[in-house]
N, C-alpha and C positions, 0 to 999 in steps of 0.2 A: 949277356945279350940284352934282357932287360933295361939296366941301366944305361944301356947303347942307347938303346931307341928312344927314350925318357929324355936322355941327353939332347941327343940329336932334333927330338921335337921344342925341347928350350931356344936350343941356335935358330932354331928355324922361326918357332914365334919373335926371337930377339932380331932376326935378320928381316922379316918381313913390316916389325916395326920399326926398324933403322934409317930402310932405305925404299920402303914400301908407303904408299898414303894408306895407314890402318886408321879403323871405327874403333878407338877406346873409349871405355865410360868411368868414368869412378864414383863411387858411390858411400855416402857418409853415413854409416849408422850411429847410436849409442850404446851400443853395447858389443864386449865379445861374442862369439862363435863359440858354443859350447863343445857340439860334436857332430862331425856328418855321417854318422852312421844314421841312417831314415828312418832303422826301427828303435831305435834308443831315444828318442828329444822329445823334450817336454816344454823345450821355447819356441816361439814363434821365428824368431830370428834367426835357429839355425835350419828351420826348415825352408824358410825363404833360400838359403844357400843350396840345401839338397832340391831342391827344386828344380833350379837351373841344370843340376843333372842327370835326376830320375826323374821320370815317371810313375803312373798308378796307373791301373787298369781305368780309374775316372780321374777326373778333375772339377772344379769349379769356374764355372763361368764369371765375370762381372759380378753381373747381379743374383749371385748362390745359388743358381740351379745346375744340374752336374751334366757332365758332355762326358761320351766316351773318348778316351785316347789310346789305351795300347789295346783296350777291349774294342770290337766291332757294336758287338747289340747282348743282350740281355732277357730273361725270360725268369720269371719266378712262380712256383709252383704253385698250387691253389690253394695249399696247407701251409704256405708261407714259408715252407723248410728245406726247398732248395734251389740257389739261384744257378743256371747253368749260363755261361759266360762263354761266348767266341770273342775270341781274338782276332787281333788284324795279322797276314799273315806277312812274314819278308823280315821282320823288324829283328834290328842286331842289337845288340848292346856295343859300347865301345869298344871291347877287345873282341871283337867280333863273333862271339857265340851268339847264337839261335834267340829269342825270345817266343819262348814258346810255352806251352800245359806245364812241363814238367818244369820248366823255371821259377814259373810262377807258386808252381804249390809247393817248390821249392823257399820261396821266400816268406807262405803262408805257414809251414810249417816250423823254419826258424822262430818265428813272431811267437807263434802260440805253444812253443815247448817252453812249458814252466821253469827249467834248470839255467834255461837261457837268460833268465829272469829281465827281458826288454819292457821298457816303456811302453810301447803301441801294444802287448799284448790286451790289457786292457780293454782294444777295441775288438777284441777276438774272441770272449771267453762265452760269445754265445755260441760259436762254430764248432761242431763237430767233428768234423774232416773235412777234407781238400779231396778230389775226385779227380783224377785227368781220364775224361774221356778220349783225349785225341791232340796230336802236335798242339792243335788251334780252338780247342773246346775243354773248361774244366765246370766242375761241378762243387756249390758251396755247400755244404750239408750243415744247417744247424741244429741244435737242439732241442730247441722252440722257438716260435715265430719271434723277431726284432724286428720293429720298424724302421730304425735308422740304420739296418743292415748295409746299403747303397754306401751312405756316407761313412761306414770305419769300411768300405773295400776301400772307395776313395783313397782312403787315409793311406793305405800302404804303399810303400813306394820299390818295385820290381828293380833288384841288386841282381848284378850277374851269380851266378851260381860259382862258379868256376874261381871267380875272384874271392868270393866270401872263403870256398875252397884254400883260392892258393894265400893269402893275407892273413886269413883267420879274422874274430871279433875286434879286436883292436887296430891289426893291420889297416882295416877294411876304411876305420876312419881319415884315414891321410892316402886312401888310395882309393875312392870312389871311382865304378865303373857300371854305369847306367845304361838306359836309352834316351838319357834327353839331348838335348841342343846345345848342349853346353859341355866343356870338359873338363877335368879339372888340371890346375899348372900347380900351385905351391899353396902352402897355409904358414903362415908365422902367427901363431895365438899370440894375441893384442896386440896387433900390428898391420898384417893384412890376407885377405885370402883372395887370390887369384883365379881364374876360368877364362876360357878361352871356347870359342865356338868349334862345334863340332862338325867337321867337315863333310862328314859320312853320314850326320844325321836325314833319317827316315821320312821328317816331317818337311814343314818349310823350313827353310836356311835359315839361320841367326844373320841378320844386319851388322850386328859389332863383331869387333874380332876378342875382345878381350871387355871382361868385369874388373874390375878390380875394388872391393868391398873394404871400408878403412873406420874398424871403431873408434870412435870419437866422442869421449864420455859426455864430454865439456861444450854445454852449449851454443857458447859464444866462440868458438874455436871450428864447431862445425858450420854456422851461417858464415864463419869469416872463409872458411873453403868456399862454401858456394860461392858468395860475394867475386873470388881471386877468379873462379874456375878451376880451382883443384881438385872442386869437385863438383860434377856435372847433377847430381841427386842427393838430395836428405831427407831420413827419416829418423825418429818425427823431426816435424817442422819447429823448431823451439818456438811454443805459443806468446811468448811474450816479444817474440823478435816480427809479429806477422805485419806491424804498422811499420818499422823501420824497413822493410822493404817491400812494403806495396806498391809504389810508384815509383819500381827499378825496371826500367826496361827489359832486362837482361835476364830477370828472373820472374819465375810462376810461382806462386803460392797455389795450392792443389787441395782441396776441402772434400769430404767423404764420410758417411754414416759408417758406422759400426759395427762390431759384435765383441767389442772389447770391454770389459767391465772390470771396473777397478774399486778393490776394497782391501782390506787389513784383517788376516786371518787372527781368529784368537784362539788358541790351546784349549780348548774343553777340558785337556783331557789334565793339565791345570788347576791345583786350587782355585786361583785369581780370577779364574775365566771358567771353571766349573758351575758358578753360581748365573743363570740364565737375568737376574736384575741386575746384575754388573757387567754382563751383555748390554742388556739394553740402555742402561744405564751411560754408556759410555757411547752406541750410538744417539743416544740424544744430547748428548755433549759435543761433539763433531759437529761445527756449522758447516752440513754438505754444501751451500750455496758460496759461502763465504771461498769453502775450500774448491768448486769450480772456475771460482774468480782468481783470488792466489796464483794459485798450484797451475792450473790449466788455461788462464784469462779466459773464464770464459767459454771455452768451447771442450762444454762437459754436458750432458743429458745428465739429472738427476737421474740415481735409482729409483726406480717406485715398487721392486719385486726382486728377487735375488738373478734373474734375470735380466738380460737388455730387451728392451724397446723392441728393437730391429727382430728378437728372433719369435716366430710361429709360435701361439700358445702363449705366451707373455701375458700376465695380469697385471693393472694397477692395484695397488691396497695403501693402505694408509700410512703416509710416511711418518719416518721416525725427526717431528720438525726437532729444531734448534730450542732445546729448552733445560736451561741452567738449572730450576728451580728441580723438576722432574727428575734430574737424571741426580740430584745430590739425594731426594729423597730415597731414589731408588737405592743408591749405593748404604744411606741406611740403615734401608731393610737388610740389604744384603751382609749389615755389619760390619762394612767398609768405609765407616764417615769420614775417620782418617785419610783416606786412599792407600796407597800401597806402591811399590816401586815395579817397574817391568821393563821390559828390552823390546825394541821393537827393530828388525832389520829386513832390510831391502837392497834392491843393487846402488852401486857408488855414480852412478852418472846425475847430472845437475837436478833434473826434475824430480829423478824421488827420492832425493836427499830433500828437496825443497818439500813434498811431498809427508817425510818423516817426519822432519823439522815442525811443520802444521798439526800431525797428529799430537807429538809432544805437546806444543805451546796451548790446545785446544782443553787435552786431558788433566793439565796440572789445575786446569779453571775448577778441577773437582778434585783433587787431591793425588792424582794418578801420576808419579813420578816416571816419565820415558825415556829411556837410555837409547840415545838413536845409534842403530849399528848401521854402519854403511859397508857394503862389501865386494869384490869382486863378482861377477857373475856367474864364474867355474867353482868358487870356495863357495859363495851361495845356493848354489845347485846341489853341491854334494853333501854342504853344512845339514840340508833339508833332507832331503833323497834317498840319503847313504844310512839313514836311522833302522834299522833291522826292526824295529819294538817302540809302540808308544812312549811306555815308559820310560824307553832311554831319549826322548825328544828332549831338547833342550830349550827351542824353541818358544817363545811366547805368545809375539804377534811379527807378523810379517807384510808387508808394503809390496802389494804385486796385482798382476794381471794377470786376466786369465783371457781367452775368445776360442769362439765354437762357431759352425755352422748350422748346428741345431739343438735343439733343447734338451736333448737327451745329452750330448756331449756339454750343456754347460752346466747339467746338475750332477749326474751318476759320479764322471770323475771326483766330482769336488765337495759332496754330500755324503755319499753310503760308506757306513763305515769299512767295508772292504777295500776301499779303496785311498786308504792311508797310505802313506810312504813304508815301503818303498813301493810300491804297487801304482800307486797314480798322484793326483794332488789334492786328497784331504788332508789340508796340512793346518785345517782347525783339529784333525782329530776329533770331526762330530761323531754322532753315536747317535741316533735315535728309530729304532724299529719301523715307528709307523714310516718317514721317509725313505728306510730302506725298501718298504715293500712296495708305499708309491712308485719310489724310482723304478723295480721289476717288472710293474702293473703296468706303468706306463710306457716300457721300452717293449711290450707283446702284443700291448691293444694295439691293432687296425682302422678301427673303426676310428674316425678325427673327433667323432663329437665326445665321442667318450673319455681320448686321451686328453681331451682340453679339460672335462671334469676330474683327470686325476691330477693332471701338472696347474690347475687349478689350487688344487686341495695342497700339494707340496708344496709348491711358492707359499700361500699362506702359513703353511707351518716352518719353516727356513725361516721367513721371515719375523715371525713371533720369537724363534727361538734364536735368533742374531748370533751366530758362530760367527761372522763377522763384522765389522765396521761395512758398511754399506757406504760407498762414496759415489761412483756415476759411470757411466758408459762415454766413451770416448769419440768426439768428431776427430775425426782422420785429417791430421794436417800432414803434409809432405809439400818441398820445395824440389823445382829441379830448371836449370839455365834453359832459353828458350830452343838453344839449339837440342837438346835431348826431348827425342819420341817416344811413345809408347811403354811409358815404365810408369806404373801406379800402383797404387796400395788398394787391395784386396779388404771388403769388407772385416776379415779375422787379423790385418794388418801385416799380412805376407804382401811382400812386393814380387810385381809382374813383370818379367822382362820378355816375353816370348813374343813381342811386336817393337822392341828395343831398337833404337836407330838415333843417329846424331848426325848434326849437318855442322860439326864446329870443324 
């Protein structure tokens, strides 16, 4: 009977775009879809996808401040240790069960059971329990006070109970069943993944009838979609293509600040990358300006902090300039005159290949021989992720990005050493005490003046101690035909479709 109705809703989407005037959009990314399970992703791009189908109890505004959505309003205690949360009452999920207390601490409790071993638990391991007071009222209990407690509820994104139930862990990925706007139709990894509007949705209506999201590694392959109208939206904008189409009628170029920061993890935990002068030693070999120009044309913010610009608490300190002489003496010291050979990998799409490519040609100016690995996106995630044990990392350096909506999410995951693979993404495999107790100190303080003197004090030392390549913060290019409304890229680089509408 299932596959009846599954069916039956295909014909029916296929019958109303056949002989129906339907709203489709399509949409060019660069990269695969990892997975749409909400509490498992660690990329920005497949959350953009769950998105369109789930929910959180918050979200994000525009400009990073949070709105409730399946939650009504909010109240936290005076001890800071428990938020009690009402809900809006009515709201279904797609297969039409309830959204309600026990749903919800239902999907709080999957996240945070350790056996389940998910991604997003990370953003939960200050929480206690989960409380339902009532259908429309639950209770957060933490362990001690967290500041950015607001933005990991945020984060979670409310799965029907009954589906997680009937699908199981895996099922659950190719059979999402939410309360958003959207619903899902089909998924072909590296090919395309389909949605369609949800007709029963709770909120305002979806405009389009259908998404259709189409990775597209290859630069020039994705502006020549837009160019035909094959595709209505791209992201990113290939930065190098933003003069060949500025004065096209037909299409927008789209510009936007950040919280995206791009650098090159290195293996601490590494002979080669053990030694903190051949850290630094090789950020001052990186001409960051050269490589904003390159790599990004241009529209890159230097790093000045292991932090972006854009986010709360952000300090400048003294960059690491472009200086040949410095970073050969430093590898001296360190007993590396020679240099040494190393691997560095990233995903296969044009940019951070070109990207890799830079780091290479920049490192051998000092002896530092780069084997550039280019990789799928799925085989890259798991190559990373799936490591049980430092020890068994294979890893050297790696070519990636990371963005957060607040300061705490762009240090803890990616600094304290708890938070190694498989657990989160310290995928330098740093180690250093004092940072870890910053990062505690600083996720409990309250007081702003205070937190700013400890994330202060971190930044300084991250950045003395260079676990990564420090390269910039990213301006937000995205293109899309002028017939396409309402779809923009989100300061963390998630794109927006819940105002989505087309006049082609």
């Amino acid at each position: 009977m299932k596959i009846f109705f599954k069916v039956l809703s295909l014909f029916l989407l296929f019958v109303s775009l056949a002989f129906g005037k339907s709203k489709d959009i399509t949409v060019a990314v660069n990269a695969n879809f990892i997975s749409l399970d909400p509490h498992n992703l660690s990329d920005t791009l497949s959350g953009t996808a769950v998105s369109t189908m789930y929910e959180g109890l918050f979200s994000y505004r525009e400009d990073m401040t949070l709105e409730p959505i399946l939650a009504k309003d909010y109240k936290i205690s005076e001890d800071g240790l428990t938020y009690t949360i009402n809900l809006k009452e009515g709201i279904k999920f797609q297969d039409g069960t309830p959204m309600n207390g026990e749903a919800v601490k239902y999907n709080f409790d999957r996240v945070m059971d350790e056996k389940n071993n998910l991604r997003r638990r990370r953003n939960f391991v200050a929480v206690d329990k989960v409380e339902v007071v009532n259908d429309n009222t639950i209770k957060v209990i933490l362990k001690h006070p967290f500041a950015p407690m607001l933005n990991r509820i945020a984060s979670l994104k409310i799965i029907s109970p009954k589906a997680l139930r009937e699908y199981g862990p895996q099922g659950i990925i190719t059979n999402p069943v939410g309360t958003g706007p959207y619903e899902y139709v089909n998924w072909t990894q590296g090919d395309k993944l389909v949605i369609k509007r949800n007709e029963k949705y709770w909120g305002e209506k979806p405009k389009v009838d259908t998404i259709t999201f189409r990775p597209v590694m290859e630069n020039g392959a994705r502006i020549a979609m837009l160019q035909t109208g094959e595709a209505d939206f791209i992201y990113p904008m290939p930065t190098e293509q933003v003069k060949r189409v500025k004065n096209t009628k037909d299409i927008e170029v789209m510009k936007g600040f950040s919280t995206i920061t791009r650098y090159v993890t290195l293996n601490t935990n590494k002979d080669i990358f053990a030694n903190k002068k051949v850290r630094q030693a090789i950020n001052y070999a990186v001409n960051k300006k050269a490589y904003g120009a390159v790599v990004k044309s241009g529209y890159l913010v230097p790093l000045t902090s292991p932090v972006p610009k854009a986010l709360e608490y952000h300090v400048d300190l003294k960059d690491y300039n472009y200086d040949l002489k410095k970073a050969k003496e430093l590898m001296k010291e360190a007993g590396y005159e020679n240099g040494f050979k190393a691997t560095i990998w990233g995903s296969n799409n044009t940019e951070d290949m070109k990207g890799m490519q830079f780091i290479h040609q920049q490192l051998a100016q000092i002896g530092i021989d780069v084997k550039v690995m280019p990789m799928e996106e799925g085989t890259l995630s798991n190559s990373i992720y799936n490591v049980q044990k430092p020890e068994d990392a294979t890893i050297n350096m790696w070519y990636v990005n990371w963005s957060s909506f607040d300061i705490d999410g762009a240090t803890k995951n990616l600094f304290h050493s708890k938070f190694a693979p498989p657990v989160s993404a310290n995928t330098a495999y740093y180690n250093n005490p004092l940072v870890d107790q910053l990062l505690e100190e600083g996720a409990k303080e309250v007081d702003s003046k205070k937190r700013g003197e400890i994330y202060k004090k971190l930044q300084e030392t991250i950045w003395d101690d260079a676990p990564w390549i420090f390269l910039g913060s990213d301006e937000l290019l995205s293109a899309k035909r002028v017939t396409t409304k309402g779809v923009f890229v989100m300061a963390d680089g998630s794109i927006n479709f819940r105002k989505a509408d087309t006049s082609k």
